[in-house]
C-alpha positions as CSV (number, residue, x, y, z in Angstrom):
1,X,-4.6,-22.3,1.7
2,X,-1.9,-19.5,0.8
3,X,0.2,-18.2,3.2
4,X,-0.1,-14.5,3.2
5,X,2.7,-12.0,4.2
6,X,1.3,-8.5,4.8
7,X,4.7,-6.3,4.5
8,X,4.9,-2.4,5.7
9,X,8.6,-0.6,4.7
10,X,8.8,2.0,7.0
11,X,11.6,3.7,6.8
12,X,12.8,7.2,9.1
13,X,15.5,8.7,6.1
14,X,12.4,10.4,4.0
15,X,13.9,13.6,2.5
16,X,10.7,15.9,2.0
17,X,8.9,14.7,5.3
18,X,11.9,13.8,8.1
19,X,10.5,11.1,10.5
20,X,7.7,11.2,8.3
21,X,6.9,7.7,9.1
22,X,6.4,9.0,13.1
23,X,4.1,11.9,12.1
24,X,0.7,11.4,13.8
25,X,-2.7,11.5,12.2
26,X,-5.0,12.2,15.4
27,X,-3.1,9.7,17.6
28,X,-1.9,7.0,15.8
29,X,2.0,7.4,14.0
30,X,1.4,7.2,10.1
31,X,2.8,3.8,9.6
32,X,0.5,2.0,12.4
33,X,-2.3,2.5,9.8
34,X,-0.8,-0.2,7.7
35,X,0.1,-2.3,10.4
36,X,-3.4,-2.0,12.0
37,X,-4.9,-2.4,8.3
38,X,-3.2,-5.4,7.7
39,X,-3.8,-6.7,11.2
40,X,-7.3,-6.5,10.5
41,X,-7.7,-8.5,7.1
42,X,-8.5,-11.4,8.3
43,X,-6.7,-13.2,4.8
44,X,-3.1,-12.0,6.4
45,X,-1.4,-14.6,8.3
46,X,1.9,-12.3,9.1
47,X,2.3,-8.7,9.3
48,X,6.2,-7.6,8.8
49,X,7.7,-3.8,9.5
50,X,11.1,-3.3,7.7
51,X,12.9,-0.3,8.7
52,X,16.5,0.4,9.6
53,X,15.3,2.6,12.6
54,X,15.2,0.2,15.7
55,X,13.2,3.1,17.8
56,X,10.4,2.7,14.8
57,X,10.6,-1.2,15.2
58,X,10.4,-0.8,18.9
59,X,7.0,1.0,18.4
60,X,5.5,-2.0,15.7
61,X,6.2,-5.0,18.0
62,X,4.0,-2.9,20.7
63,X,1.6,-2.8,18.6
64,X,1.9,-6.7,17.9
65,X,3.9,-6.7,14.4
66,X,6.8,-8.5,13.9
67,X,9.6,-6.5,12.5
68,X,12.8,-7.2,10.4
69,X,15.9,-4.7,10.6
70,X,16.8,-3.6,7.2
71,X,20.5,-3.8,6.7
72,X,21.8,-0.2,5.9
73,X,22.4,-0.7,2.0
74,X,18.4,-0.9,1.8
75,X,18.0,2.1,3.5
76,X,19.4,5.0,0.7
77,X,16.6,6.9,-0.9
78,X,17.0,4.9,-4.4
79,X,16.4,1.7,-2.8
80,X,13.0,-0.4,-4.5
81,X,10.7,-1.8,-2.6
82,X,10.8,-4.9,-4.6
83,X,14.4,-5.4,-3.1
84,X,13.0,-4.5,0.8
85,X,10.4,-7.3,0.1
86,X,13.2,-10.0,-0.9
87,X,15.1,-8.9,1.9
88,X,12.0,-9.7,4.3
89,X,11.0,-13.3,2.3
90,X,14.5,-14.2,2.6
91,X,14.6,-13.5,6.3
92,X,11.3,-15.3,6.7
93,X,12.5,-18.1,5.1
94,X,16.0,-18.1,6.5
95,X,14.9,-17.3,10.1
96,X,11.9,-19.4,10.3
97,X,11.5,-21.4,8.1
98,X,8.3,-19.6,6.8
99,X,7.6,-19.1,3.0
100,X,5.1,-17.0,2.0
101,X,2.7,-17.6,-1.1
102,X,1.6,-13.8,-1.1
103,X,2.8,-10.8,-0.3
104,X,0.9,-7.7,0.8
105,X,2.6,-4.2,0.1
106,X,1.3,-1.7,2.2
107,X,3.2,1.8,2.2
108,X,2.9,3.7,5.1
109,X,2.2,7.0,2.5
110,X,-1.7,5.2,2.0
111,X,-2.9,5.4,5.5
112,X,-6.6,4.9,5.1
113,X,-7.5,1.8,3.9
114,X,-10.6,-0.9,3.8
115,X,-9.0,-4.0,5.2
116,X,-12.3,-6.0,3.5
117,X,-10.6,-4.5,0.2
118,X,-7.1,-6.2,1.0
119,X,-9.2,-9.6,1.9
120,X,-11.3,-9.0,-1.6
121,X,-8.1,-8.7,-3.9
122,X,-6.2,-11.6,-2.0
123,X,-9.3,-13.5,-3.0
124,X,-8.9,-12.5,-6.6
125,X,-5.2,-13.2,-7.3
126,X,-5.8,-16.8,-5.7
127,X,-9.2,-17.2,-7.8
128,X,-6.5,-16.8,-11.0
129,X,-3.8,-19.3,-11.8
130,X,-2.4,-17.0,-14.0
131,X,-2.4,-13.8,-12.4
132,X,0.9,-12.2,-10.7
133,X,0.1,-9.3,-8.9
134,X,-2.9,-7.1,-8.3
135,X,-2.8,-3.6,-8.1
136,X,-5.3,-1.1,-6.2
137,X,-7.3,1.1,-8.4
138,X,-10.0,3.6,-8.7
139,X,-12.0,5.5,-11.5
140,X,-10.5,8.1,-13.0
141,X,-12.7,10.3,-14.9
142,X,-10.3,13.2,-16.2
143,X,-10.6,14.3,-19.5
144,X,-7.2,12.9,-21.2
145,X,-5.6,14.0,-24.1
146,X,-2.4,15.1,-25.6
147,X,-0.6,17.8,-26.3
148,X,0.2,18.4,-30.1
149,X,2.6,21.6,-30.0
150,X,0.6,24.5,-28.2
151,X,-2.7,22.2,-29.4
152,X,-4.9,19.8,-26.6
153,X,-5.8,16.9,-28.1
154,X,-8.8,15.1,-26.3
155,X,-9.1,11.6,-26.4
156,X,-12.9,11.8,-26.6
157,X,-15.0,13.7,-28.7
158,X,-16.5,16.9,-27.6
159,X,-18.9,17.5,-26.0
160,X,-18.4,14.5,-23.8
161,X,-20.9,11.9,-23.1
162,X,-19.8,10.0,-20.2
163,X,-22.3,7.4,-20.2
164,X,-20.5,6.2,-23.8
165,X,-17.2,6.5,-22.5
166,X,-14.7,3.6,-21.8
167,X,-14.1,3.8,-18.3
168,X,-10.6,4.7,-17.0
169,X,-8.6,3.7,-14.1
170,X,-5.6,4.8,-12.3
171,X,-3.0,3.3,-10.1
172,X,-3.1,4.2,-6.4
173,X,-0.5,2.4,-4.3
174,X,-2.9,2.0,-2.2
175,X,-1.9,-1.4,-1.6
176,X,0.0,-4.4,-4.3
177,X,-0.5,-8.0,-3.8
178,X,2.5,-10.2,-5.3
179,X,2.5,-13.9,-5.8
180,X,5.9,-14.6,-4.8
181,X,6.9,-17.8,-7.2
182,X,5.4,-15.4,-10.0
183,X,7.3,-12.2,-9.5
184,X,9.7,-11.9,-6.3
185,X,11.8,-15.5,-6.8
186,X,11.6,-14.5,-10.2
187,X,13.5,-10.8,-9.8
188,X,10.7,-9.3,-11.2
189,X,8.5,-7.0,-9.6
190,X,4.5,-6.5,-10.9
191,X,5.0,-9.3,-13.1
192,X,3.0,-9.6,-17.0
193,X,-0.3,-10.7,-15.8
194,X,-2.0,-7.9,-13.5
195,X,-5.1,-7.4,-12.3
196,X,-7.0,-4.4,-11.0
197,X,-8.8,-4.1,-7.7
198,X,-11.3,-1.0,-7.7
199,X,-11.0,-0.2,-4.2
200,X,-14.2,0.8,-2.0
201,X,-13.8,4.1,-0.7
202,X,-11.3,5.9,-3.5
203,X,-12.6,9.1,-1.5
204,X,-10.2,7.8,1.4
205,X,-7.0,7.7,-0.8
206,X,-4.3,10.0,-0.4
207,X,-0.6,9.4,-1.1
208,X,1.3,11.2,1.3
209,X,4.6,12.8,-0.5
210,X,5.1,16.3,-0.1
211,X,4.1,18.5,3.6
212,X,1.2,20.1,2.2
213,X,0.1,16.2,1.6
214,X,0.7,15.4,5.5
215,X,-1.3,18.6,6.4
216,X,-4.4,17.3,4.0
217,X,-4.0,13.7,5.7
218,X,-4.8,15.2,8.9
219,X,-7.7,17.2,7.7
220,X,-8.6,13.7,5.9
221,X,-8.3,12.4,9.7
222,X,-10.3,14.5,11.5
223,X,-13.4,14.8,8.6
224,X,-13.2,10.9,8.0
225,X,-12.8,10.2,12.0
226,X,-15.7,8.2,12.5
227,X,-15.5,6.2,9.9
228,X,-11.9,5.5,10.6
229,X,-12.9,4.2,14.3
230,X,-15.7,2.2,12.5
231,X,-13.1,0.8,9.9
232,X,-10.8,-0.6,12.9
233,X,-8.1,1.7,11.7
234,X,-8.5,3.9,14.7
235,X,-9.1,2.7,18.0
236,X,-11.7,3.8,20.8
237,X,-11.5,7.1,22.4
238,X,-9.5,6.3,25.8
């Protein structure tokens, strides 16, 4: 069995969005969707909040997370996620003793999630011996190309023909799984070996950056409502 550390940095310093972390979709604070996400893949044995705002950590452990005080030189803007991650293994390790196999990165910026998805990909890194991360992915099917001086140059013939076309994904962030040994005890981040995870519902994906991203979240919230109840992600109607 592998120990699996579901990890949400949540910090309250985000330039574009302040407090962004504390913004509410319908009633829930932004970063409880992770923590609730996580709570409810049933392959997570821990769920961790970082952040270096104790009123956030406050609100996680009500809401049954543990939480780990980020020390302030991992709060600037520039600092990596892979460093907040270390920071939280290492205090895991040093504070109890606890090591984790896997580590689930879920940003608070990727509220709506499938936790069956996070419980599907865990499955797959442990199904390969080789593998050292998986990342979240969906279909992309954009017409690429380059630009050659004022010139588009389509990477496919045209007219299209989908049904002949290589597929493409993208990356989402929706969420990363690392195996530790493999890429956080090793300083590295992703790792060589990667696999992709087509996640379920890529209609539910939204990375939440800029305001007008925050206001199309909440639209995403009240259109999606249902299903979110349904997901676990929100909870009953009080």
């Amino acid at each position: 069995m592998r120990k699996v550390l579901a990890v949400i940095p949540a910090k309250l310093t985000s330039v574009r969005i302040p407090r962004k972390n504390l913004e509410k979709l319908l009633e829930l604070e932004l970063f409880l969707f992770s923590v609730r996400a996580a709570q409810l893949a049933a392959s997570v044995d821990r769920v961790v909040v970082s952040s270096e705002s104790t009123e956030l950590l406050e609100l996680a452990g009500r809401y049954g997370a543990q939480t780990v005080l980020r020390p302030a030189e991992l709060s600037g803007e520039r600092v990596t996620n892979q460093a907040v991650i270390g920071h939280v293994v290492e205090q895991m390790r040093a504070c109890e003793g606890w090591s984790a196999d896997l580590v689930v990165l879920l940003q608070p910026t990727h509220p709506f999630r499938v936790p069956a998805d996070i419980n599907d990909a865990v499955a797959a890194l442990c199904r390969d011996p080789d593998a050292d991360s998986v990342f979240a992915v969906k279909q992309d099917k954009g017409l690429f190309g380059r630009m050659s001086g004022e010139l588009f140059v389509p990477d496919v013939a045209l007219p299209r023909v989908r049904d002949k076309e290589e597929r493409r994904f993208v990356n989402t962030g929706n969420f990363y799984i690392l195996n530790v040994a493999r890429t956080i005890d090793r300083g590295v981040f992703f790792g060589h070996h990667i696999l992709g995870f087509p996640i379920s519902r890529p209609d539910l994906e939204i990375d939440i950056d800029e305001p007008i991203d925050l206001a199309v979240a909440r639209a995403m919230a009240e259109f999606y409502e249902p299903e979110l109840r349904k997901l676990g992600l929100l909870e009953g109607r009080q």
